[in-house]
C-alpha positions as CSV (number, residue, x, y, z in Angstrom):
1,X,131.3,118.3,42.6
2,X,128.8,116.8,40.4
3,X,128.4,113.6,38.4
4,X,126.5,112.8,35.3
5,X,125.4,109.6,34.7
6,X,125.4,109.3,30.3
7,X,127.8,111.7,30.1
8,X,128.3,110.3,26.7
9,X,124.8,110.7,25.6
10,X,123.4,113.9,24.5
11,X,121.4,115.4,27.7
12,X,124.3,114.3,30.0
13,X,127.5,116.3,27.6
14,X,125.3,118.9,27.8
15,X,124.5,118.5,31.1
16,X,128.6,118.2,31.9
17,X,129.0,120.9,29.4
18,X,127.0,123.3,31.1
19,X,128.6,122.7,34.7
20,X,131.9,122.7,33.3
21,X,131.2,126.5,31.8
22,X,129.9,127.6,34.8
23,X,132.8,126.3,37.0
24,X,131.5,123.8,38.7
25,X,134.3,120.2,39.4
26,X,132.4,117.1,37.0
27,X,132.4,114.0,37.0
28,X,131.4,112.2,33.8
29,X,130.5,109.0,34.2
30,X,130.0,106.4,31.0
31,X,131.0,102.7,29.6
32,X,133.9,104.3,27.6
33,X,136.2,106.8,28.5
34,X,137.1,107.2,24.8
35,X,133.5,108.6,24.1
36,X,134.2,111.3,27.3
37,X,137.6,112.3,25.9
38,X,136.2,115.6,25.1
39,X,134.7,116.3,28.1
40,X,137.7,115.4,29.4
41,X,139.4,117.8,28.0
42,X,137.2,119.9,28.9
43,X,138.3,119.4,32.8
44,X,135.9,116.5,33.9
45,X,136.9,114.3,35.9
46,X,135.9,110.7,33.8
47,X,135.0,107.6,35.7
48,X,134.1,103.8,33.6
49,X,131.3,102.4,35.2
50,X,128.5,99.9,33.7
51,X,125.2,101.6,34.5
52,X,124.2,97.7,35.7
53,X,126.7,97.8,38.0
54,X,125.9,99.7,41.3
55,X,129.0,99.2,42.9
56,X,131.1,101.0,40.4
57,X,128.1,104.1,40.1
58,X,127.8,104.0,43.9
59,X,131.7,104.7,44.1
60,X,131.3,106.9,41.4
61,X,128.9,109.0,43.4
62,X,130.7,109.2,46.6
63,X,131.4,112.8,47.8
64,X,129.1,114.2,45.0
65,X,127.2,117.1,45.7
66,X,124.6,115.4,43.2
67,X,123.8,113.5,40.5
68,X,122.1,113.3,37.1
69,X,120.9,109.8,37.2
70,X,119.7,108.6,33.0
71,X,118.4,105.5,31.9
72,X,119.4,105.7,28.0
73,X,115.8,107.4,26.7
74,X,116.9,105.9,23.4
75,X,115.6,102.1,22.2
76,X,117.7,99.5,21.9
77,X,116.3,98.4,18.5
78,X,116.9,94.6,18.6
79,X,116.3,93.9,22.6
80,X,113.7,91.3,23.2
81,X,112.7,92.6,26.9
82,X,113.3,96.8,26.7
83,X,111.6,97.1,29.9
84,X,113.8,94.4,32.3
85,X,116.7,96.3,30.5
86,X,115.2,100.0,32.0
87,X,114.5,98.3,35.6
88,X,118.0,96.7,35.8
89,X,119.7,100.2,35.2
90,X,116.7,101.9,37.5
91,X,117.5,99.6,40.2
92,X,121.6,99.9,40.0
93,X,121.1,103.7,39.8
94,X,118.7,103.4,43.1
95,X,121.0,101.0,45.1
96,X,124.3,103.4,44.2
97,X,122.0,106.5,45.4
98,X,121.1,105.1,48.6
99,X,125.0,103.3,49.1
100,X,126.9,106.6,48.0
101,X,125.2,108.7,50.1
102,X,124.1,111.3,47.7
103,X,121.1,114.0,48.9
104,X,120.2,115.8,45.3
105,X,119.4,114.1,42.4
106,X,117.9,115.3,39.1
107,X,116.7,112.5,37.2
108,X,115.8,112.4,33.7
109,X,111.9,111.1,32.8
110,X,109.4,111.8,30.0
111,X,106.1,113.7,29.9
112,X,103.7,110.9,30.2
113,X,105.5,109.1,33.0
114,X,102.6,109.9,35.7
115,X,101.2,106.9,33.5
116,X,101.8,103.3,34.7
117,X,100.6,101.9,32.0
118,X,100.1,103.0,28.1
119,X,103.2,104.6,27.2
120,X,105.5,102.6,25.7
121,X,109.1,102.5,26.8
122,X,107.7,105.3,29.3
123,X,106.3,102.9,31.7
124,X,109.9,102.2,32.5
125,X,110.3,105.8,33.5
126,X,107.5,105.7,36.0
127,X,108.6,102.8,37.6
128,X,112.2,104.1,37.7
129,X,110.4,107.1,39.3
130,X,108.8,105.4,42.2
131,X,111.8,103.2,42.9
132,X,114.3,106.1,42.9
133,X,111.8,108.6,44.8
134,X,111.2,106.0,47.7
135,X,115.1,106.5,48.6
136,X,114.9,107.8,52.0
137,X,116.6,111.2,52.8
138,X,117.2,112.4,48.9
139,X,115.9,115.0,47.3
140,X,114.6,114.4,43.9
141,X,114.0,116.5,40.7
142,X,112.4,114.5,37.7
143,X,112.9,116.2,34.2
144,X,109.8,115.1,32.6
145,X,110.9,115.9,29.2
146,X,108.4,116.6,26.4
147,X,109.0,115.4,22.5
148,X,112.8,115.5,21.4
149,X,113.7,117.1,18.1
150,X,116.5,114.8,17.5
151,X,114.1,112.2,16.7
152,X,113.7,114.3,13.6
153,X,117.2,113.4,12.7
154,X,115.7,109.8,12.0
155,X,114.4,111.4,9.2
156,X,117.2,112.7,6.9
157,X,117.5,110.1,4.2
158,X,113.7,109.9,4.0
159,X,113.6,113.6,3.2
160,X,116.4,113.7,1.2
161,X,115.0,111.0,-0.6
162,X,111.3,111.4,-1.4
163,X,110.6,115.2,0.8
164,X,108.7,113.2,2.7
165,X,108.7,112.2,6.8
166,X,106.3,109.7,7.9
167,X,105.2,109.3,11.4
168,X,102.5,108.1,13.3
169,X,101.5,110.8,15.2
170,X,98.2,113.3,13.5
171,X,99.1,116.2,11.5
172,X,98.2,118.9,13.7
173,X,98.3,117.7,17.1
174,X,100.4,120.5,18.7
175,X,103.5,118.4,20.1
176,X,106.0,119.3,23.1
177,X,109.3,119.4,21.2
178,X,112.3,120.5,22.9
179,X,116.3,119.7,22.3
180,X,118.3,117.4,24.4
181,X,120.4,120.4,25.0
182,X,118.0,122.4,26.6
183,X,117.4,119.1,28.4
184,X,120.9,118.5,29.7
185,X,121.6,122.5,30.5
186,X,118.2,122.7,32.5
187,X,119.2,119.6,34.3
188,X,122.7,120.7,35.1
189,X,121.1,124.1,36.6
190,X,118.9,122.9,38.3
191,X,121.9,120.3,40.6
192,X,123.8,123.5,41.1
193,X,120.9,125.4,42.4
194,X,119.4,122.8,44.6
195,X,116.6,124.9,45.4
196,X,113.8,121.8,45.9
197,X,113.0,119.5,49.0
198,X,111.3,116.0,49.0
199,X,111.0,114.5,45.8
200,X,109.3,117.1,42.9
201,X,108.3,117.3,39.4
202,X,109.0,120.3,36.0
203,X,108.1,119.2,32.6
204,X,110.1,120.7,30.1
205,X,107.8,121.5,27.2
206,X,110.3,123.2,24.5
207,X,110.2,126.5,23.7
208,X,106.7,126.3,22.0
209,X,103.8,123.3,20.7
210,X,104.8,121.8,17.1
211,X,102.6,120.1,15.3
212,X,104.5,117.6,12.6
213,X,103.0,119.4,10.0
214,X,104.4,122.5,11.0
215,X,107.5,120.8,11.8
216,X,108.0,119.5,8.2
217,X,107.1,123.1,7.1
218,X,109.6,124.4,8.9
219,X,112.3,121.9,7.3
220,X,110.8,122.6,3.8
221,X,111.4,126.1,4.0
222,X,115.2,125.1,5.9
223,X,116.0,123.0,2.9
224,X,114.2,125.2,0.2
225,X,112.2,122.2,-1.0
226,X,108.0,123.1,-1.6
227,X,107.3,119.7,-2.7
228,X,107.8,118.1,1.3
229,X,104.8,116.2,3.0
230,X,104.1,114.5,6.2
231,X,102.6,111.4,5.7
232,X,100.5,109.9,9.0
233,X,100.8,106.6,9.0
234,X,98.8,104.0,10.8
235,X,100.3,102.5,14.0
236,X,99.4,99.1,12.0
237,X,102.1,100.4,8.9
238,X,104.3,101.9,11.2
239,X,104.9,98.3,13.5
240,X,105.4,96.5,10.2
241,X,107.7,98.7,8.8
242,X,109.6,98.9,12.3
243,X,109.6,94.8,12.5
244,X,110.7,95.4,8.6
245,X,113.8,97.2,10.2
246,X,114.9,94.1,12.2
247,X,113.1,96.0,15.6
248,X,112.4,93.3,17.9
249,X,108.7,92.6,18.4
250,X,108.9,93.9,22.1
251,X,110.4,97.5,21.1
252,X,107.9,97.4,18.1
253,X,105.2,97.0,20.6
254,X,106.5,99.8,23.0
255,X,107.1,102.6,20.3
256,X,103.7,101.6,18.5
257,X,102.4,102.4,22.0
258,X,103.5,105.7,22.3
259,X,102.1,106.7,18.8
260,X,98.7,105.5,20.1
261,X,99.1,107.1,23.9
262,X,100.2,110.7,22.3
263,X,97.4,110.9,19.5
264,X,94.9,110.1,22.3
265,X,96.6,112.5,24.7
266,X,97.0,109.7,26.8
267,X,100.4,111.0,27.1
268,X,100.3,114.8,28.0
269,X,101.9,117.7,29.4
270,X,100.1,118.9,32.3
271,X,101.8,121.4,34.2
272,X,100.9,125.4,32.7
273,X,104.1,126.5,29.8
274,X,105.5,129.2,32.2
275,X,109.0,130.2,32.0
276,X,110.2,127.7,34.3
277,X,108.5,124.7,32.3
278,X,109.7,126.4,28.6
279,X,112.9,126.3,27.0
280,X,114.9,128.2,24.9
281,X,115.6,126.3,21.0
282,X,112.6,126.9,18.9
283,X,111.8,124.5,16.4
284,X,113.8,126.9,13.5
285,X,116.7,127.0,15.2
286,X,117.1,123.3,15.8
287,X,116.3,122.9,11.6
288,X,118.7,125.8,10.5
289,X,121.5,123.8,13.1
290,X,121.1,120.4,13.1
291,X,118.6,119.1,10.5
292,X,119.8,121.0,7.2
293,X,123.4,120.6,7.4
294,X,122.7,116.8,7.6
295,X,120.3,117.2,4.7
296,X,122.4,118.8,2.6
297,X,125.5,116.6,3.4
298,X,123.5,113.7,2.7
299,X,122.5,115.4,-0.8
300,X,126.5,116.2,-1.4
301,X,127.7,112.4,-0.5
């Protein structure tokens, strides 16, 4: 049996999802069992637990055969300390490890997170990293994720509305983008396999490098619009228009960061694309399945 921690966030369904198909007992773990219903359904086994609270996780992990362990990878816009919020969840997720008894975990982490410093929300990563590897007697596979394409899904009314997406990052600076999917079905492989010892490392680069440039060509010719840009902005633009948003000046600071960490490569991938560290969705199919049905129901509303 195996239990994924987010189950109601997108790598951990698809984690669940993936484990479920392939016959494996789940256990999906999440604040509300409402938002695992469909899992559920599925067959998994749903357990309520606070990812603060490591008593509830650690008997949520009893008798597993491993776990996903996921600190949200998305922002909370409005939080004024982003980081205590990351090491409160690394540390409950460390303590239920070590009190459950667990021996395999696959973790989820971020290209970049070698980094201690520089990276923006990643910094969080690397420290839930260290604190997670130190647990004595577990064996520990971080998914260092590149780029996700769902961040593109930010994007929608700005395309719809002016064919434009504006980002910080350069034009053509070739860029690591892979799906949460792939994300959450490598991860959920990679527990039933348990092939690893000690505590080890596999970036996930997507199934090729996309520029932003390319990426917005690719959704012009999805959407059958010529007229789409990309616009670069500055990180100066892009933090005011973020505290503009009602982003807290902490968060601000932190996604700012990683604008300035991946345009100076600061933030790379550095293990060689081989099969292993590739994934399947190319940037196309992503667009043709996610991004232009949201365009165009956006258009139709």
């Amino acid at each position: 049996m195996f239990v994924i921690t987010g189950a109601g966030g997108r790598t951990g369904r698809a984690a669940a999802v993936h484990l479920l198909g392939a016959g494996y007992r789940v256990r999906a773990v999440g604040r509300s069992a409402r938002r695992l219903a469909d899992l559920a359904a599925r067959g998994a086994e749903v357990s309520e637990a606070d990812p603060a609270d490591p008593a509830a996780l650690a008997d949520a992990f009893r008798g597993a055969d491993g776990v996903y362990a996921v600190i949200q990878p998305n922002y909370l816009p409005d939080h004024p300390d982003f980081g205590a919020f990351q090491d409160q969840v690394a540390a409950s997720l460390t303590t239920a490890v070590a009190e459950s008894g667990v021996t395999r975990v696959v973790g989820l982490s971020s290209w970049g997170a070698r980094h201690a410093t520089g990276t923006g929300p990643v910094r969080g990563l690397h420290r839930f990293e260290q604190r997670l590897s130190a647990v004595p007697g577990v064996d520990t596979l971080w998914l260092r994720a590149g780029y996700f394409m769902e961040n593109l899904l930010d994007h929608v009314d700005s395309a719809r509305s002016h064919h434009r997406i504006s980002a910080p990052f350069e034009p053509g600076l070739p860029l690591p983008f892979v799906t949460t999917r792939d994300v959450g079905a490598r991860a959920g492989e990679e527990l039933a396999a348990g092939t690893w010892h000690g505590t080890k490392i596999l970036e996930l680069q997507g199934e090729r490098d996309v520029s932003m440039r390319e990426a917005v060509g690719v959704i012009a010719n999805a959407v059958r619009a010529d007229d789409f840009t990309y616009e670069h902005t500055s990180l100066a633009d892009f933090h005011a228009a973020l505290r503009g948003q009602g982003v807290s000046v902490d968060v601000a600071d932190m996604m700012a960061e990683v604008g300035e960490s991946v345009n100076s490569r600061h933030t790379r991938m550095e293990q060689p694309r081989t099969a292993r560290t590739s994934t399947p969705t190319s940037i196309e199919r992503f667009v043709e399945e996610e991004f232009a049905p949201r365009y165009r129901a956006a258009r139709s509303a």
